[in-house]
C-alpha positions, 0 to 999 in steps of 0.5 A, a space after each residue: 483492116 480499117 475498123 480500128 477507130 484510131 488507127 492512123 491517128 496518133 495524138 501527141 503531148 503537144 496537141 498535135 495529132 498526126 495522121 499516118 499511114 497505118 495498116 489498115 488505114 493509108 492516110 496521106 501524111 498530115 497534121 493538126 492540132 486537135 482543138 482548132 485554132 482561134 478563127 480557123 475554119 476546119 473542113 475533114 474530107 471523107 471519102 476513098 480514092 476519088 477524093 483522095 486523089 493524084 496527090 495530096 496538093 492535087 486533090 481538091 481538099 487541098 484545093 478547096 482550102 487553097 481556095 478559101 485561103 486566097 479569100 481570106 478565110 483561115 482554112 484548113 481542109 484535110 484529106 481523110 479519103 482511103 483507097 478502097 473504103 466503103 460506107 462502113 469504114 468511111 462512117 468509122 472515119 467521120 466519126 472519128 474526125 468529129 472528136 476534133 471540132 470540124 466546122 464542116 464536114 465533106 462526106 463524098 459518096 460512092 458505091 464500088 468499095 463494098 466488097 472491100 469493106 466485106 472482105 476486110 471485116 471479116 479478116 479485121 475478125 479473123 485475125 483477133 487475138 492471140 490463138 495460136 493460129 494467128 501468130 504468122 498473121 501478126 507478121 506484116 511479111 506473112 500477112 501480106 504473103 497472104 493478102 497477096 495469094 487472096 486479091 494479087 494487090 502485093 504479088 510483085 513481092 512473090 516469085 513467080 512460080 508461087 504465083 502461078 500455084 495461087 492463081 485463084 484470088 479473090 478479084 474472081 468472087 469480087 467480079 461474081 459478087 458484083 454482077 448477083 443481083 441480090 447482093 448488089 441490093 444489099 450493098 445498096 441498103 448498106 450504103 443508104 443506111 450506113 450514109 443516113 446514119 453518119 449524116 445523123 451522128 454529125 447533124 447531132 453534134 451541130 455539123 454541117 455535112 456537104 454530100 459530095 455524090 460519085 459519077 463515072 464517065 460513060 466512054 460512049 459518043 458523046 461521052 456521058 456522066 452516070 451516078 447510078 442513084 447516088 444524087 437520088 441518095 444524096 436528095 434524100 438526105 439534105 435538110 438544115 445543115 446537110 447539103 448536095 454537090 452532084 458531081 455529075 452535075 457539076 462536071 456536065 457543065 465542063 467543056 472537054 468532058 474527058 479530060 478531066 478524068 484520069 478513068 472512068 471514076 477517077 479525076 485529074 488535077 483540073 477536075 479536082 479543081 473544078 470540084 473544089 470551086 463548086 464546093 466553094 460556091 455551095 459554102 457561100 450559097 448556103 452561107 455555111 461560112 458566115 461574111 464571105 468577102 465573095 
């Protein structure tokens, strides 16, 4: 459920670690070697699936290395967004990928997974063990049975009539937990806390963060971008080594606003680009790769 710190990633005898889709953990397919290559400039992108994105080369981590490549920096920039993560699991990520040597680390910052996060540690803490209770949900079949009854993500494997008996999900709580003023509060300090302390955990080791801060495309007229305190949390945290890109600043810039957005939250490829050269243009301001030949 993606409080495992491996999963995902498989090391393998040759120095190649694959990253995989695991069951808690989706990634998109990947590999590298785990001690980076003479010269290579190694970027791990975190995040969920704004950051993820369409694809995997329509992403902007795949873009921004693109980008560095044709610059000639020996970039490699991989994408370790999850769908659905929240501050908990994304800050399990980041600390994973730094036992692989990044030279920089992107951390994009959102706060509409936190009921996710929720609701997946306490089944990562339902399930432990061997009790017999738990036999039928170490069957992926009867676990997704279940997941499926609870939130309606696998119900097309389900027929019908048993749908309709289960009815009740838990996307019911989730729309009831969103609008309760006090747990919104408490997902706020979460992600504060959570966020400050991966920012911490990497400027220890000497990382460079880039804080990537989540807007969502208001659909009034005109239409308007909103990070609902995200680049006030973003703020709070630069210093030495630690950096902001606002999407919502970056993107007001554009022309055609809309049309680079897929929804509300999520880009299209064109918007994953623009993302991607201001993130460029923040590694050359900042000088986080020395000598830039632009």
């Amino acid at each position: 459920y993606g409080y495992n710190l491996n999963s995902g990633f498989a090391e393998h005898a040759d120095g190649t670690v694959e990253l995989f889709r695991a069951g808690g953990r989706r990634f998109h397919p990947q590999s590298f070697k785990k001690e980076p290559p003479p010269g290579t400039f190694r970027i791990f992108v975190i995040g969920d699936s704004v950051p993820r994105g369409p694809s995997l080369q329509g992403a902007y981590p795949w873009q921004l290395g693109e980008e560095l490549r044709k610059h000639g920096v020996a970039a490699e920039s991989l994408n370790l967004c999850l769908a659905g993560y929240g501050a908990r699991r994304s800050r399990l990520v980041l600390e994973k990928s730094l036992q692989y040597r990044p030279s920089l680390i992107i951390w994009h910052i959102n706060d509409s997974n936190e009921y996710e996060d929720e609701r997946e540690y306490r089944r990562s803490q339902e399930f432990q063990g061997w009790h017999p209770r738990h036999w039928l949900m170490k069957s992926l079949i009867f676990r997704r049975l279940y997941e499926a009854k609870q939130e309606k993500v696998f119900w097309e494997w389900i027929p019908n009539k048993i749908r309709q008996k289960f009815a009740a999900s838990d996307a019911d709580a989730q729309i009831a937990a969103s609008v309760n003023p006090a747990k919104r509060e408490a997902w706020k300090r979460r992600v504060e806390e959570t966020t400050a302390a991966g920012v911490a955990l990497a400027r220890q080791q000497g990382i460079p963060v880039i804080l990537v801060t989540q807007c969502r495309l208001e659909t009034a007229s005109p239409p308007t971008l909103e990070d609902y305190g995200l680049d006030a949390l973003g703020r709070s945290l630069t210093g030495p080594g630690v950096y902001l890109v606002s999407m919502k600043e970056v993107l007001s810039k554009v022309p055609d606003l809309p049309s680079h957005f897929a929804d509300t939250g999520h880009l299209r490829k064109s918007g994953h680009l623009i993302l991607a050269k201001a993130i460029m243009e923040k590694i050359r301001q900042e000088g986080i790769i020395a000598g830039l030949p632009f």
